[in-house]
C-alpha positions in Angstrom: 76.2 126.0 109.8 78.9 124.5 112.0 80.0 124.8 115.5 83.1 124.2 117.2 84.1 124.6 120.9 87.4 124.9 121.6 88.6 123.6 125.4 87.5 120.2 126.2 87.4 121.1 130.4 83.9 121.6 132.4 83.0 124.5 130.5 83.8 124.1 127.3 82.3 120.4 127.6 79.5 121.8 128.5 78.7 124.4 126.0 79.7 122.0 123.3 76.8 119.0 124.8 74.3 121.8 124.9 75.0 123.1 121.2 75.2 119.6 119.7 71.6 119.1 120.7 70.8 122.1 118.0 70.2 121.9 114.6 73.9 122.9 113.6 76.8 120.4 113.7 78.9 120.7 116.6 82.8 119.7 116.9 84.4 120.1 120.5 88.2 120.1 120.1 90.6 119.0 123.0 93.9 118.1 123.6 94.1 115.2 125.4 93.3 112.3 124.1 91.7 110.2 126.6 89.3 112.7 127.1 88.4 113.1 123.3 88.2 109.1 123.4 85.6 109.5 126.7 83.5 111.4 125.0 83.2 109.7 121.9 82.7 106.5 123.2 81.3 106.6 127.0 79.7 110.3 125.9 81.0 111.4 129.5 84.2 113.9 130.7 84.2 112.0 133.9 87.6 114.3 134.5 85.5 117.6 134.9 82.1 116.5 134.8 81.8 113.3 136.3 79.2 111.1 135.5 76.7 113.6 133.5 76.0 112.2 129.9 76.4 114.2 126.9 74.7 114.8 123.8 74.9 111.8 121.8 75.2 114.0 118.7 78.1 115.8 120.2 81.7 114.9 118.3 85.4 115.9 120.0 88.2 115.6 118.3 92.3 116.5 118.8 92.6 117.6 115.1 92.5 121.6 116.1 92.6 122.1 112.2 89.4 120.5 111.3 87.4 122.0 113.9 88.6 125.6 113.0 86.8 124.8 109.7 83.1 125.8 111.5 81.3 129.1 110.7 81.1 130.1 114.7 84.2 129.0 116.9 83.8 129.3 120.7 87.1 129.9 122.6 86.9 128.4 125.7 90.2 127.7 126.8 91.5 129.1 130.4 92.1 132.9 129.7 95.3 133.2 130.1 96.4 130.9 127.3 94.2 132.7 125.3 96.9 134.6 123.5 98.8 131.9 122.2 95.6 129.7 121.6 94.4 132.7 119.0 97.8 132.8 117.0 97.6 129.5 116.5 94.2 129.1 115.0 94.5 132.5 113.6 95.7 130.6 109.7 93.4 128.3 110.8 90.1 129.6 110.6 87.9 130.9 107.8 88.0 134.5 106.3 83.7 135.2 108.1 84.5 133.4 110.9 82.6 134.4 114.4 84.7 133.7 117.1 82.7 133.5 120.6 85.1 134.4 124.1 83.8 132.2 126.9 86.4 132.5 129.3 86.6 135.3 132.1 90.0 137.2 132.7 92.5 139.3 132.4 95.2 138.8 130.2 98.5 139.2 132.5 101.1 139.5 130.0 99.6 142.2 128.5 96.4 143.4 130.7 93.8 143.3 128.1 90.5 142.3 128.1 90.1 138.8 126.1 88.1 140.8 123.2 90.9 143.4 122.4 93.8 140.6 122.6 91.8 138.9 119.8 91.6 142.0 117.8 95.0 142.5 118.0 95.0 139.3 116.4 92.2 138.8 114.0 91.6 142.6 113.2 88.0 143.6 112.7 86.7 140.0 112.6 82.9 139.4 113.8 84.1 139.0 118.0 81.6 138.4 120.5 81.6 137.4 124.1 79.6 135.3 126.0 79.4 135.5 129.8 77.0 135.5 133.2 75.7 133.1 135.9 76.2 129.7 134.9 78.2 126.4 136.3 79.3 123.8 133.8 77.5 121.0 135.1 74.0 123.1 135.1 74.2 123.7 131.8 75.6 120.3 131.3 72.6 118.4 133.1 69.8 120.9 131.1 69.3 122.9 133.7 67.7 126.6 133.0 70.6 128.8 132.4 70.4 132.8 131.2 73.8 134.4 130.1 74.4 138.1 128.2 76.1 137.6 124.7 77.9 140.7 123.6 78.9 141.7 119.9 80.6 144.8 118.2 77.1 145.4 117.1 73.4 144.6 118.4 72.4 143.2 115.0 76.0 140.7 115.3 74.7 140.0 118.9 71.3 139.0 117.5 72.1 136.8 115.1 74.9 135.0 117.2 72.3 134.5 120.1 69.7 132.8 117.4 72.5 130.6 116.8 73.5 129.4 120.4 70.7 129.6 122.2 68.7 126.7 123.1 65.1 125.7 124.4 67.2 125.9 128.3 69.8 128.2 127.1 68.6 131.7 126.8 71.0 134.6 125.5 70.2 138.0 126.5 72.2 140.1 123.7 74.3 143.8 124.1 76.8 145.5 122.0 79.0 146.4 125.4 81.4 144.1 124.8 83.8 146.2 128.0 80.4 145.7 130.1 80.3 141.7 129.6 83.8 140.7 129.8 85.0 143.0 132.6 82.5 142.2 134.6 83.4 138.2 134.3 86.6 139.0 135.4 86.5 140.9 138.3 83.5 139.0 139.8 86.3 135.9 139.7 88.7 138.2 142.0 85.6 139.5 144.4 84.8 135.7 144.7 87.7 135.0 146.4 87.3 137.7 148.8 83.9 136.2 149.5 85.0 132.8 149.7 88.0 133.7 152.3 85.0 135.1 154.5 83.1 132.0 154.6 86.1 130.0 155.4 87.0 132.4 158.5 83.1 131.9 159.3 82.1 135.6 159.1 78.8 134.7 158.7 75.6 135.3 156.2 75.6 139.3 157.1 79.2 139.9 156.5 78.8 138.1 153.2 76.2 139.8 152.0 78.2 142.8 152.9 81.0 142.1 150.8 78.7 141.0 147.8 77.4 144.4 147.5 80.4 146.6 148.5 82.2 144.1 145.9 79.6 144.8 143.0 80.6 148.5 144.2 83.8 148.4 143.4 83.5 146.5 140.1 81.0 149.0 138.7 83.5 151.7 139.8 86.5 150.2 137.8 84.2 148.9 134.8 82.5 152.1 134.5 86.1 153.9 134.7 86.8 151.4 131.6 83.8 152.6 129.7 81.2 149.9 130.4 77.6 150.8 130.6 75.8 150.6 134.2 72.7 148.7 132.4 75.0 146.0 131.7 77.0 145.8 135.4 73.5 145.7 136.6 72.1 142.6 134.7 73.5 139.0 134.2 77.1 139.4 133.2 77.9 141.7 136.0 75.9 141.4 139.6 74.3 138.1 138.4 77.3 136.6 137.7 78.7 138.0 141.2 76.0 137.1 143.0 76.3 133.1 141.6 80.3 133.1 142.2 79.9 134.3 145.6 77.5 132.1 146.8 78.1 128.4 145.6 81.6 126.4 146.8 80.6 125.4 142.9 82.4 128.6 142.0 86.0 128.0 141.4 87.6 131.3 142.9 85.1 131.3 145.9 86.0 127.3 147.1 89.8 128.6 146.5 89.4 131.6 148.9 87.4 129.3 151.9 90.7 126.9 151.1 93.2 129.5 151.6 91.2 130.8 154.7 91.2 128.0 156.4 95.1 126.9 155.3 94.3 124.5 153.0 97.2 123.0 150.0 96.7 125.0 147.6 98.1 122.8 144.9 96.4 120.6 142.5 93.1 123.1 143.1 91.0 123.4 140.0 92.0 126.5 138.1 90.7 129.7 140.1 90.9 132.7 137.0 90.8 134.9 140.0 94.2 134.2 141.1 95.7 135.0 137.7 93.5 138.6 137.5 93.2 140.1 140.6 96.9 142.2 140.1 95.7 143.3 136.9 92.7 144.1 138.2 94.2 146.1 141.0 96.3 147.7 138.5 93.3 148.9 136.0 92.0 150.7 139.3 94.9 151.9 140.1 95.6 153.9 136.3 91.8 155.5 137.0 92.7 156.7 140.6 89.8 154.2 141.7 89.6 153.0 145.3 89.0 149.0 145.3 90.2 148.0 148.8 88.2 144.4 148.5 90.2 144.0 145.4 93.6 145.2 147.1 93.1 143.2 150.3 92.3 140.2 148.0 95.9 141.0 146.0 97.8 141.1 149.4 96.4 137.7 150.8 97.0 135.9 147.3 100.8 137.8 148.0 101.2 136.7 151.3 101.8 139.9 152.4 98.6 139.8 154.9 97.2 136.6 156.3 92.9 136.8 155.9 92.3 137.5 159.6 93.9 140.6 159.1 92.7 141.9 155.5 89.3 141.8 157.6 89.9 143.8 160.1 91.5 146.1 157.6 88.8 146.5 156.0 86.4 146.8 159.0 88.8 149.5 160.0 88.8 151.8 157.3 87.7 155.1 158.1 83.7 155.9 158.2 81.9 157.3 154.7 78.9 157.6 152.5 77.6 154.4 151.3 77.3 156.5 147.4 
C-alpha cells in the first residue's frame, strides 16, 4: 500500500509528514524544486511551515508520474486548479485508484463541488473527501486533530479512514460526500465575514453572532444542495466554521480583518474564500435561499460596499424569527 499527496504547500505538507509516520509508503509530490530539495534534505517546508520538522520517512518528489503510481492519491492542490490538476494525472494513475479531495472550494469555471468535477473526470472511480477543523501546522506538529472523511459509500469511507488515520489523526467517516465538501467551502466565505468584524473591532458578541447566523445560512444552502443536517452539524460543517472563524490562523478570516482595516491585499496567502464566495452566492441564489452574510461578503470583496457599511446593512435588515 502506497500514498501519495499531491500539493507540497502547508497542507499538503502536512498531511503527507503525518502519513509517512504510518505503516504505508508515502510520496509527497511538488512543483518546485527547492522545496522538494528542503524536505528531503533539511526535512522542513520552511516556505509554509517554518521551522516544524517532518517525518524523516517522508519522501517528495517533482516526478508527478511516479507518485501517481500509489494505491490512495490525496489531491491537495488549491481548488481551483483542481480541474486541470485531475486531467493531468488522469493517464496517470492506476485503474483502483482512491483519490482523496483535501481542498475546500468551489470550482468557478464551472461551479461544481470538487467531487463531481472529478467525476466528470475519472467516472465512477472510488472518490472520497476529506475535510473539518484542522490547521496545517497542528497536524504538522502532532497535535490532536479530528476531521470527517466522506466516500460514495460508508464501507469506501471505512476502509479509507483505516488507511489515513493515525494514533493523533482521527477520521470520523460518512457517505455525504455534498455534506463534507459544501460545508468546507462555504465556511471559507463566512470566515471572511467573521474576520472583517474583528478588524472593524465589533467585538466578542457580534462575532459570535455572525458565527451562528453564518452556520444558518450554510445549512440553508447545503441542505438546499442535498446535504444531510447530521453532517452540517458535526466536524466538516459547524466545527470547521467555528475553527475558521476564530483563529487569524485561518486564511479567509486574517484576509477579511486585512481588508477591514485597509490592508495590501497582495502577496496574502491564498484565501479559497475569495475565489467561492460568488459561486456561493450564486448556488443560493438558483434555490431562492436568502444568505445576506454571504451577499454582503460578495459586495465587499467587489468593492461595491466598503465593511462599515455591509454591517450596518445587516444590522438593518428588517426584524424576524430566529427559525
Amino acid at each position: 500500500m502506497t500514498i501519495a499527496v499531491l500539493g507540497s504547500g502547508a497542507w499538503g505538507t502536512a498531511l503527507a509528514s503525518m502519513l509517512a509516520q504510518g505503516p504505508e509508503k508515502t510520496v509527497l509530490w511538488g512543483r518546485d524544486v527547492e522545496t522538494v530539495n528542503n524536505i528531503n534534505q533539511k526535512r522542513q517546508n520552511p516556505t509554509y511551515l517554518g521551522d516544524i520538522k517532518l517525518a524523516d520517512e517522508l519522501v517528495a518528489t517533482t516526478d508527478l508520474a511516479k507518485a501517481c503510481q500509489a494505491d490512495t492519491i490525496l489531491c491537495v492542490t488549491p481548488a481551483q486548479s483542481f480541474a486541470g490538476l485531475a486531467k493531468t494525472i488522469r493517464p496517470l494513475v492506476n485503474s483502483n485508484v482512491s483519490l482523496v479531495l483535501c481542498a475546500k472550494g468551489i470550482d468557478r469555471t464551472s461551479g461544481k463541488l470538487l467531487h463531481k468535477l472529478a467525476c466528470d473526470v475519472f467516472g465512477p472511480k472510488a472518490i472520497a473527501a476529506l475535510s473539518g477543523p484542522s490547521f496545517a501546522s497542528d497536524v504538522a506538529r502532532g497535535l490532536p486533530t479530528a476531521v470527517s472523511l466522506a466516500a460514495v459509500t460508508t464501507d469506501e469511507a471505512g476502509r479509507l479512514a483505516r488507511v489515513l488515520s493515525r494514533p493523533r489523526f482521527r477520521i470520523y467517516t460518512t457517505d455525504d460526500l455534498v455534506g463534507v465538501e459544501i460545508g468546507g467551502a462555504l465556511k471559507n466565505v463566512l470566515a471572511l465575514a467573521v474576520g472583517i468584524a474583528r478588524g472593524l473591532q465589533l467585538g466578542a458578541s457580534a462575532e459570535a453572532a455572525l458565527i451562528a447566523r453564518s452556520f444558518a445560512e450554510l445549512s440553508r444552502v447545503a441542505q438546499a444542495q442535498g446535504a444531510r443536517n447530521s453532517t452540517l452539524a458535526g466536524l466538516s460543517g459547524l466545527g470547521d466554521l467555528v475553527l475558521s472563524c476564530s483563529s487569524p490562523q485561518s486564511r479567509n478570516f486574517s484576509y477579511g480583518t486585512a481588508l477591514a482595516v485597509g490592508d495590501d491585499l497582495t502577496n496574502r496567502p491564498l484565501a479559497e474564500g475569495v475565489h467561492s464566495a460568488e459561486m456561493a452566492l450564486n448556488i443560493a441564489r438558483q434555490s431562492d435561499i436568502d444568505v445576506p452574510i454571504i451577499s454582503a461578503v460578495v459586495d465587499v470583496l467587489a468593492g461595491d460596499i466598503k465593511p462599515a457599511d455591509a454591517v450596518s446593512r445587516l444590522l438593518e435588515r428588517p426584524l424576524k424569527g430566529e427559525v
